[in-house]
N, C-alpha and C positions, 0 to 999 in steps of 0.2 A: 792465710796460708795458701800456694796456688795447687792447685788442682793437678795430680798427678796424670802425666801423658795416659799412663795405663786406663786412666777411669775415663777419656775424652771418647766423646763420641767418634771422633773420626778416627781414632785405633781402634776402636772396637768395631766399629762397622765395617774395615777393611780385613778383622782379623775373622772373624766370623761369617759363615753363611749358612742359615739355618733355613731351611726347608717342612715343610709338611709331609707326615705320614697319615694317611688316611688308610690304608691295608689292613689288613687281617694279621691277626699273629701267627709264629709257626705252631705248629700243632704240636710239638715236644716244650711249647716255651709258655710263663708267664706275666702275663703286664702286671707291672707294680709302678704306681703313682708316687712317688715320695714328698710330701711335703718339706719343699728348704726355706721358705718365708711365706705370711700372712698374704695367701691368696693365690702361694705360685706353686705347681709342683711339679717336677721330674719324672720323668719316664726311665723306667730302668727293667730292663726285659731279663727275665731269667729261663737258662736253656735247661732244665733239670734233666741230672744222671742221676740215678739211684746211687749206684756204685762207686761214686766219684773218691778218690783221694784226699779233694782238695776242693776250694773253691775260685774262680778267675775273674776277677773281678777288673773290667775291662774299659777304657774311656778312653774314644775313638777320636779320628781327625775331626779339624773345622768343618770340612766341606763332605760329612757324611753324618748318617742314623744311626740310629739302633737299628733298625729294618735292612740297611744295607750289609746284617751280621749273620742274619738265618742261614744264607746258602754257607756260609762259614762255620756254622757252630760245631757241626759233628767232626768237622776237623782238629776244631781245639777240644772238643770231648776225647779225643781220640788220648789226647794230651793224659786222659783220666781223672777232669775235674770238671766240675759244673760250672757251666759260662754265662756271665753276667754280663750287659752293655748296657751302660750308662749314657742316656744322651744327658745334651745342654740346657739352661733357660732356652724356651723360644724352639729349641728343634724336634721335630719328630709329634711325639703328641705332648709334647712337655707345655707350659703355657713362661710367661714371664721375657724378658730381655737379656740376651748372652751378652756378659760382661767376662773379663776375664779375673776378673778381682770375685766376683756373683762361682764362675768356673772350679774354682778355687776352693772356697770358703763352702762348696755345696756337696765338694767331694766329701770333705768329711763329715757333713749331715748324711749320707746318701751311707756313706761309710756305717754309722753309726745307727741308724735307721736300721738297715740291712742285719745288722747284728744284735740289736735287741729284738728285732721280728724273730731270732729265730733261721735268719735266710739262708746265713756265710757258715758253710766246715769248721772245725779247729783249725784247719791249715788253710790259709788265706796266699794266694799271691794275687799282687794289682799291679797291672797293666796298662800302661798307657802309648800310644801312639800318636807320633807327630807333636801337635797342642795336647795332646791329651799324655802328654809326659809330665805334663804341669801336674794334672792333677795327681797322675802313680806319684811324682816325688814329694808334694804336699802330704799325701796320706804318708807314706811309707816315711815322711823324716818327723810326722808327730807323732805315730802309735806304733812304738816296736814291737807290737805285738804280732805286726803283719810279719807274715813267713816268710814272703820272697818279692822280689820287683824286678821287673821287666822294662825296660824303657824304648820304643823302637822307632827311629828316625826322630829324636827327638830335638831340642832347641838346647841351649847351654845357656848364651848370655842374651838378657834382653834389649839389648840396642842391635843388634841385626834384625831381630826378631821385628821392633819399632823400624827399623829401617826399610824393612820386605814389605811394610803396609804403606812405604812411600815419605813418609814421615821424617823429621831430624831430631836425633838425642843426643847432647853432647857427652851427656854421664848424668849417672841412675841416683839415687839421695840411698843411706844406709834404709829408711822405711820401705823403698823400693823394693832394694835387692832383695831384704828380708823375705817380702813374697813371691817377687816377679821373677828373681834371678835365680833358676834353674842349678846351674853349677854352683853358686853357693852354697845353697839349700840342701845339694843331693849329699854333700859332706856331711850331714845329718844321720843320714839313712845308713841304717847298719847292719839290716838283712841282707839276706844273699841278694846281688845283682848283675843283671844280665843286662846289658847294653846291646843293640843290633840295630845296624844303619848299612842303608846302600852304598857301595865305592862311588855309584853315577850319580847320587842323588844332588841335585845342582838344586835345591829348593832351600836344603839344612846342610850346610857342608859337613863330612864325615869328621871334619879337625873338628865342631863342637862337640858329639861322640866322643873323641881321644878329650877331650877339656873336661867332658862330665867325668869320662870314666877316672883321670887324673884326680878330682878334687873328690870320688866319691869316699865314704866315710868307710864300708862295707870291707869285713878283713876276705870275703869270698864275692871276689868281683869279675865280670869274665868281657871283654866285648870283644865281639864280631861285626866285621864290615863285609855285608857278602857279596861277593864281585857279581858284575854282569846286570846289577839293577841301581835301579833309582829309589824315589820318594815313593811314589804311588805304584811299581811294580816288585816293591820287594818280598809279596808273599812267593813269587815266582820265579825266587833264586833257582840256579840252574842244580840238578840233583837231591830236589827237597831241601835244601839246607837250611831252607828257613822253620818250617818242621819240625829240622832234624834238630836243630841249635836250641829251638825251644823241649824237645822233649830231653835232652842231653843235661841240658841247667833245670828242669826242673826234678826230674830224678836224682841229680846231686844234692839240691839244696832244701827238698822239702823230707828227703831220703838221710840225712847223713850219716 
C-alpha cells in the first residue's frame, strides 16, 4: 500500500516549524504536560478565569507557541472564558515529531485528557487557527458535545494546502479525505460555527472560507471576511472587528 503524501517527510517538514520555548509561564496560566503516545507529551497552557462562562480551547498556527499566546490571553478572557493553547509534537516544551496525521489524532487525546482532569467548563468552544483549523474541525465533527467552533483563516481542501509546501497531488484517496480534507469533514460539525478569514489573506484564499462555510454541517453558521487584513494580521481588523465578531458569535451561540 503507498504511503500517504500526508505521512511523507517532505510535507511534513515544509508544513511545520516548530521552535523551542524555554520561558517562564504567565503568572495567571498553567503548564499541563499531556501525554498523546508512549514517551511523547504535549504542552497545553491554561489561562484560568474564575468567573469564566465557558472554556476556549484553542490550537494555534504552524509557525507559533503556546508562549506566543500570554500577551493575548486577557484579551480572549475578556471574551468571558478560560483560555487554553495547545501546542504541537516537537513545539514549545512539547517533546516527539509534528506530523499532521500525530496533529490530528492528539487533539482529541488533548481533548479528552483535559476533560477527565476535570480542566474544560460545561460549555466548551474550540478554536483553531490557520493549521490549527484541522485540529477545531477534528474535535468538533467527533464529539457533539463541544458547544461551539470557531475556525480562523483556516485551509478547506488539501491539495492547495499539499501544493503551498511545493509538492504535486493530483487527487486525495476516499482515506485521505476522511482525515485530511477540512471541507469534507466540517459537514460533520453541527455546533454553532464561526468562520473568520482575512479579504487580503494571499496565504489561505478567502474562497476556501466560503468552501468550508458552504459544506459546513451546522444549522447556525455565521462567516466573516474582515476587510483590510491578511493571514498573520488579522487580529488587527480595522475597528476591533475581529474581537467584536468573536464576542457577538459567542454570546449567541453559547447564550441561545
Amino acid at each position: 500500500m503507498p504511503v500517504s503524501i500526508f505521512d511523507s517527510p517532505e510535507f511534513n517538514q515544509n508544513l511545520f516549524f516548530p521552535r523551542p520555548d524555554s520561558g517562564s509561564r504567565a503568572s495567571d496560566a498553567e503548564d499541563l504536560m499531556i501525554q498523546v503516545a508512549p514517551g511523547i507529551k504535549v504542552h497545553v497552557r491554561q489561562h484560568r478565569f474564575p468567573l469564566a462562562d465557558f472554556s476556549l480551547l484553542y490550537f494555534h498556527g504552524n509557525g507559533e507557541i503556546v508562549a506566543d499566546y500570554d500577551d493575548l490571553a486577557s484579551s480572549f478572557m475578556e471574551l468571558n472564558g478560560e483560555f487554553l493553547v495547545a501546542d504541537y509534537r516537537g513545539y514549545g516544551k512539547s517533546t516527539g515529531y509534528p506530523t499532521l496525521r500525530s496533529a490530528l489524532e492528539d487533539a482529541g487525546r488533548i481533548y479528552q485528557a483535559l476533560k477527565e482532569a476535570g480542566r474544560l467548563h460545561p460549555k466548551i468552544c474550540v478554536m483553531g487557527r490557520s493549521l490549527g483549523s484541522a485540529s477545531a474541525i477534528e474535535l468538533c465533527a467527533r464529539f457533539p458535545e463541544i458547544n461551539a467552533c470557531i475556525i480562523e483563516s483556516g485551509y478547506a481542501d488539501p491539495i492547495p494546502l499539499v501544493e503551498r509546501r511545493g509538492l504535486r497531488i493530483e487527487r486525495t484517496t476516499p482515506e485521505e479525505d476522511a482525515l485530511f480534507n477540512n471541507s469534507r469533514k466540517i459537514a460533520r460539525v453541527q455546533c454553532p460555527l464561526l468562520i473568520m478569514h482575512g479579504a487580503e489573506d494571499v496565504l489561505i484564499s478567502p474562497r476556501e472560507a466560503q468552501l468550508n462555510y458552504e459544506q459546513a454541517g451546522s444549522k447556525m453558521k455565521s462567516l466573516r471576511i474582515l476587510e483590510g487584513v491578511g493571514h498573520n494580521d488579522i487580529l488587527f481588523a480595522p475597528g476591533n472587528a475581529y474581537f467584536k465578531t468573536l464576542k457577538s458569535f459567542l454570546e449567541a451561540a453559547l447564550n441561545p
